[in-house]
Backbone as a printed PyTorch tensor [residue, N CA C, xyz], in Angstrom:
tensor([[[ 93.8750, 120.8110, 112.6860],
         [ 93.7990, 121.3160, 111.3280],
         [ 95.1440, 121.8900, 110.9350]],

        [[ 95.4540, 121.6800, 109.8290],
         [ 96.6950, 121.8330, 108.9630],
         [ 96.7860, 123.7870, 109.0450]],

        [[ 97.8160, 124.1350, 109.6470],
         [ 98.1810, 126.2440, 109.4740],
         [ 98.6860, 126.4690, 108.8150]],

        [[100.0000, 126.0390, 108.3000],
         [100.5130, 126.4920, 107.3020],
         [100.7330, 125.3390, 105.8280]],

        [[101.2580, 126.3180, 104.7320],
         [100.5820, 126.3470, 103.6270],
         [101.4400, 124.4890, 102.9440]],

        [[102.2440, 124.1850, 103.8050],
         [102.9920, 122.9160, 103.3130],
         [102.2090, 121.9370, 104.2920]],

        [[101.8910, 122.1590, 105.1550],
         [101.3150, 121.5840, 106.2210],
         [ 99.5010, 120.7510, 104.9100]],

        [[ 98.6130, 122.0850, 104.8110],
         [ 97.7510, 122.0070, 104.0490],
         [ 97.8850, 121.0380, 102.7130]],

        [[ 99.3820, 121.5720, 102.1430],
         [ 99.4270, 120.5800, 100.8570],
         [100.3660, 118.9720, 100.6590]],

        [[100.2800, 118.8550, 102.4420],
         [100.7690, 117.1290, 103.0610],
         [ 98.8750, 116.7720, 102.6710]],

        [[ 98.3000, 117.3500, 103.6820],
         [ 96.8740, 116.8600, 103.3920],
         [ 96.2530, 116.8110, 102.0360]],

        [[ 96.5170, 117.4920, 101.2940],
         [ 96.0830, 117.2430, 100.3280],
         [ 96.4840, 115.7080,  99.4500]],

        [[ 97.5940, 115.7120,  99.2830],
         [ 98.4010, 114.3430,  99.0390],
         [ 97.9410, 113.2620,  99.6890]],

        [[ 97.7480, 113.3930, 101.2030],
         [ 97.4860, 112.3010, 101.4040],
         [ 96.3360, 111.7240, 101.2390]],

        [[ 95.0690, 112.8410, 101.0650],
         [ 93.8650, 112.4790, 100.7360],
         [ 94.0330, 111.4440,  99.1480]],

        [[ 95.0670, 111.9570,  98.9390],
         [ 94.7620, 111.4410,  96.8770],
         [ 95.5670, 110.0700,  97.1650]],

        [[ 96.6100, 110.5130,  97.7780],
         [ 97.2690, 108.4390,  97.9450],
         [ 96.2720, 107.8660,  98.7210]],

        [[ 95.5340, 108.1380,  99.6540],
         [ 94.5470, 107.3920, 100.0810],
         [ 93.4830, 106.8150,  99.3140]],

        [[ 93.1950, 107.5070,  98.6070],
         [ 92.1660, 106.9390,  97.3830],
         [ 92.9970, 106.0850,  96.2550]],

        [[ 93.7530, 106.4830,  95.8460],
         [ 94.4820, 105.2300,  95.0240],
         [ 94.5710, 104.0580,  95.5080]],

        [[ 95.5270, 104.2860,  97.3120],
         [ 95.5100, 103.1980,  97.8040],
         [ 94.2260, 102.0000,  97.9670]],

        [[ 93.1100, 102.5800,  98.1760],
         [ 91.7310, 102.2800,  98.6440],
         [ 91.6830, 101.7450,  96.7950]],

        [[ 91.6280, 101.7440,  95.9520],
         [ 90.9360, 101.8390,  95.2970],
         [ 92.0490, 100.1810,  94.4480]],

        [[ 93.3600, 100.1450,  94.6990],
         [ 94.3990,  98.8770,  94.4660],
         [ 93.5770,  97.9650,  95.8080]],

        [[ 93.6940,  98.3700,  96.6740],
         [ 93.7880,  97.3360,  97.9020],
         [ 92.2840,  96.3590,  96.9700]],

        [[ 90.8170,  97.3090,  96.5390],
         [ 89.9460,  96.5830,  95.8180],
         [ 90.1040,  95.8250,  95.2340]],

        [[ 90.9100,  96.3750,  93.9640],
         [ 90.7640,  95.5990,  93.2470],
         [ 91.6970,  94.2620,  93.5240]],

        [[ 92.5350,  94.4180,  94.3040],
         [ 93.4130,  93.0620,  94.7000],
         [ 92.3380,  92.1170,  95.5150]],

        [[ 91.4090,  92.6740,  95.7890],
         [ 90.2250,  92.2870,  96.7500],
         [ 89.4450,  91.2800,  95.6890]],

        [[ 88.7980,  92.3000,  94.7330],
         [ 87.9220,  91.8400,  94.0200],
         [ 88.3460,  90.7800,  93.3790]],

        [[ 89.7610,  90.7590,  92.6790],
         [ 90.1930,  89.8150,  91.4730],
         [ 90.3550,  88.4540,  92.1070]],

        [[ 90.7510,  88.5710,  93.2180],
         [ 91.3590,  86.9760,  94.5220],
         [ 89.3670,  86.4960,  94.4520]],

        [[ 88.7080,  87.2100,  94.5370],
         [ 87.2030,  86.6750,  95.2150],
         [ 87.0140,  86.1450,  93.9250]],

        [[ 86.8780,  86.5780,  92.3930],
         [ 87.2730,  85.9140,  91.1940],
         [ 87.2930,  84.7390,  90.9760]],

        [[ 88.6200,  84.5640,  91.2390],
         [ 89.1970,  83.0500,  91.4760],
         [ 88.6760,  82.0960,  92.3380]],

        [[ 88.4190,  83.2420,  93.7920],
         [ 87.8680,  81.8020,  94.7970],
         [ 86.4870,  81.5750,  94.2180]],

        [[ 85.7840,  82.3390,  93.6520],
         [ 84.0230,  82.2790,  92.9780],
         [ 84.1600,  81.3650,  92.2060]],

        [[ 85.1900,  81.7550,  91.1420],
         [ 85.1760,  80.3560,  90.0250],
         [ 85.2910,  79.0220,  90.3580]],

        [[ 86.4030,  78.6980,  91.3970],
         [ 86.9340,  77.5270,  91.5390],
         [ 85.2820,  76.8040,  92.4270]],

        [[ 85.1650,  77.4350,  93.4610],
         [ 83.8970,  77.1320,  93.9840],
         [ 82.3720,  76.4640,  93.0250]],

        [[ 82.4330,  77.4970,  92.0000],
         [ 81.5420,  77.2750,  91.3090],
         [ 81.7490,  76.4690,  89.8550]],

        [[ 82.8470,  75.7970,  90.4170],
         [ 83.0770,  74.3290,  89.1170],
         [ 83.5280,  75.4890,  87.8540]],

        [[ 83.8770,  76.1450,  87.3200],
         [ 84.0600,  76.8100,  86.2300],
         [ 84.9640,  75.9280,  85.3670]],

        [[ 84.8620,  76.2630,  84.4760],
         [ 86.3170,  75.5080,  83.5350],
         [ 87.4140,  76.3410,  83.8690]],

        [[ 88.4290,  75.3700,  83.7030],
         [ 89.1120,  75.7680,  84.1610],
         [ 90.4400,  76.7770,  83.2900]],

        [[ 90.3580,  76.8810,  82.2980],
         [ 90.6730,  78.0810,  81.5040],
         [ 90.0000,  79.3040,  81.6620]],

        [[ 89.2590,  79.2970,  82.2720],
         [ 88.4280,  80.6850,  82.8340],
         [ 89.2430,  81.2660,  84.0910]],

        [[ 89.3060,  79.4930,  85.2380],
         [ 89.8290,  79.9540,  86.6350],
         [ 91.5290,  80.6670,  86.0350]],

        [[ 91.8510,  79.7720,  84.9850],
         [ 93.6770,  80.5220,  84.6880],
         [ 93.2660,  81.6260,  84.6730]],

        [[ 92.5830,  82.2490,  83.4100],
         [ 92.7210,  83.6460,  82.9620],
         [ 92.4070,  84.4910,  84.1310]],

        [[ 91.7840,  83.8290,  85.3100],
         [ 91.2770,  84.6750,  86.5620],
         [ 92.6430,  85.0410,  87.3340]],

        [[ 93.2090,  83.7380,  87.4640],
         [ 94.0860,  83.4670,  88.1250],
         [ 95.2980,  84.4470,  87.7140]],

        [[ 95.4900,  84.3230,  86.4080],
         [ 96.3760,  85.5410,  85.8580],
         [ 96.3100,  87.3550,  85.9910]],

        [[ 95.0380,  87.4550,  86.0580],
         [ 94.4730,  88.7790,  86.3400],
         [ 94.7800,  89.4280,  87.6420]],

        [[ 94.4810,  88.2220,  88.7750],
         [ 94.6180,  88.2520,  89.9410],
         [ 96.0010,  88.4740,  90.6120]],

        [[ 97.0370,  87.3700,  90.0520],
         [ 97.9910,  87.4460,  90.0620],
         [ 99.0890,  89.1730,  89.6020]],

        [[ 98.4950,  89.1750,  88.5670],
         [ 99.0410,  90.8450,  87.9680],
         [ 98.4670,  91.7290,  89.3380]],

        [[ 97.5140,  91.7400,  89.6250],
         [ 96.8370,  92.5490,  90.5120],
         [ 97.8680,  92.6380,  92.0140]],

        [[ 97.7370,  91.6220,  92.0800],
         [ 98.4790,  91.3140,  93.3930],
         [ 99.8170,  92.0710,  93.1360]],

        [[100.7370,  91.5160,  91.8000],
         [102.0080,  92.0180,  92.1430],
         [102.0020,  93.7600,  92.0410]],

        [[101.3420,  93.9910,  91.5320],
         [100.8280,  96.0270,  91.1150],
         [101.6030,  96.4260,  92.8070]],

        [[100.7200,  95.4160,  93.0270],
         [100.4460,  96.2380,  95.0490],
         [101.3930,  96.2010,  95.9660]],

        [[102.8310,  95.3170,  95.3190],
         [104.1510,  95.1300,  96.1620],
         [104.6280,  96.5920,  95.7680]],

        [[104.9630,  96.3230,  97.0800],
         [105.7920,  98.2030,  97.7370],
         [105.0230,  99.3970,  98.2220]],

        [[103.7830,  99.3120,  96.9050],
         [103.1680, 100.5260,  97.3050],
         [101.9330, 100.4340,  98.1620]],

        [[101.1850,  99.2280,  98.7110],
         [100.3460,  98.5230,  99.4060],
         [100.5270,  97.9760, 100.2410]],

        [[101.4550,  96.4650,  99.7270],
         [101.5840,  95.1610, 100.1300],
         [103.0780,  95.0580, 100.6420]],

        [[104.0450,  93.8320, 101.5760],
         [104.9680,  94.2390, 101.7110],
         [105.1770,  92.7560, 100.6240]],

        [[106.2810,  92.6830, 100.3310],
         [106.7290,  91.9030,  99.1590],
         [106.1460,  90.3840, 100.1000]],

        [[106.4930,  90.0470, 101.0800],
         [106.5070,  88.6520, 101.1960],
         [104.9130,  88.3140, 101.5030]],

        [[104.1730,  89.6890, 101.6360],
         [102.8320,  89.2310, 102.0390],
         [101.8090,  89.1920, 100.2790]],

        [[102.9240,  89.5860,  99.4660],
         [102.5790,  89.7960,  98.1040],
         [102.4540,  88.3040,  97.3470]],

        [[103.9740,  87.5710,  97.8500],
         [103.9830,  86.5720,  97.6260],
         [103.5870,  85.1520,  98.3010]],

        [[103.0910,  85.5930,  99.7880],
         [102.6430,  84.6080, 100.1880],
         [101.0540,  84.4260,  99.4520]],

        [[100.1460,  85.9200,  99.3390],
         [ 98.7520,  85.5790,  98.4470],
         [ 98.9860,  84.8410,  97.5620]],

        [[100.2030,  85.2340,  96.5760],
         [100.3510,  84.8170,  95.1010],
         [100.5000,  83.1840,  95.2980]],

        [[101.0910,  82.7160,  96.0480],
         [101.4610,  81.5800,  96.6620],
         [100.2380,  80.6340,  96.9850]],

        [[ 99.2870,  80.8310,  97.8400],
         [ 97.9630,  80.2510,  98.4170],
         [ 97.3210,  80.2290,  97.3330]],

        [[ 96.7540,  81.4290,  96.6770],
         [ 96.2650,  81.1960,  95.6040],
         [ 96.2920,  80.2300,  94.4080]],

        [[ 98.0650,  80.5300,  93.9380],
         [ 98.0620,  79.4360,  92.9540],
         [ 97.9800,  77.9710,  93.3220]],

        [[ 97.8710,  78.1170,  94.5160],
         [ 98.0280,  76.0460,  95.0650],
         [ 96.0170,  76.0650,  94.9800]],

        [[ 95.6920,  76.8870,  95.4850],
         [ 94.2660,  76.5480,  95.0450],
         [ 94.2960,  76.4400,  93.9090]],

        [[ 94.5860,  76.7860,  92.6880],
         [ 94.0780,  77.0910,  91.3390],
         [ 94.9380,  75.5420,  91.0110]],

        [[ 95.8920,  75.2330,  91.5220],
         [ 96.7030,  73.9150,  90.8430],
         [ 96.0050,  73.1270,  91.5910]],

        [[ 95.6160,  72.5860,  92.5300],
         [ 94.5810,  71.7150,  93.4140],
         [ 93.1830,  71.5150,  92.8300]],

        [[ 92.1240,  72.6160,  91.8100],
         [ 91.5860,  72.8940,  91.1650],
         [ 91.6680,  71.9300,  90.3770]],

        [[ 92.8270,  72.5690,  89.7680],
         [ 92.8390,  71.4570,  88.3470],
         [ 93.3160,  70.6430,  88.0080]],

        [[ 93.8900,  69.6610,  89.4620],
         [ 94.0360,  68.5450,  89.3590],
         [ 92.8030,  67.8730,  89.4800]],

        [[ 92.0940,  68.3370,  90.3170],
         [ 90.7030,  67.6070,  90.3190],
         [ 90.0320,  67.1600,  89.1630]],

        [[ 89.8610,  68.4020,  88.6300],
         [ 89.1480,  68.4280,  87.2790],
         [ 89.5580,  66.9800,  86.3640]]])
């Protein structure tokens, strides 16, 4: 347990970046499952873009303060080859 009074207000901080963090890492979570839901489920494919775009924003939010840049851009990367593979099919 944290004794003195700088010690106490590290913990405090880190409790609150922990929840931000927790709460980006989601939604970078949620928005990618998005995309893979749509594409899966035949959507049109102006839906999968606008997903794809959302997702994409999401992702880059999370370089530096999450993600390390190249693991930012390797998602951004996989992703969009699904979403262009997508809609070549189509």
């Amino acid at each position: 347990m944290a004794n003195t009074k700088s010690a106490k207000k590290k913990v405090r901080q880190s409790n609150a970046r922990y929840k931000i963090n927790l709460a980006r890492r989601t939604a970078v979570k949620t928005a990618v499952k998005k995309v893979l839901t749509a594409i899966s489920n035949g959507e049109n494919i102006e839906t999968v873009k606008d997903l794809m775009r959302n997702a994409e924003s999401q992702i880059s939010r999370s370089k530096n303060k999450l993600l390390h840049k190249n693991a930012v851009a390797r998602k951004i990367s996989r992703l969009s080859k699904k979403v262009s593979s997508y809609q070549k099919s189509k």
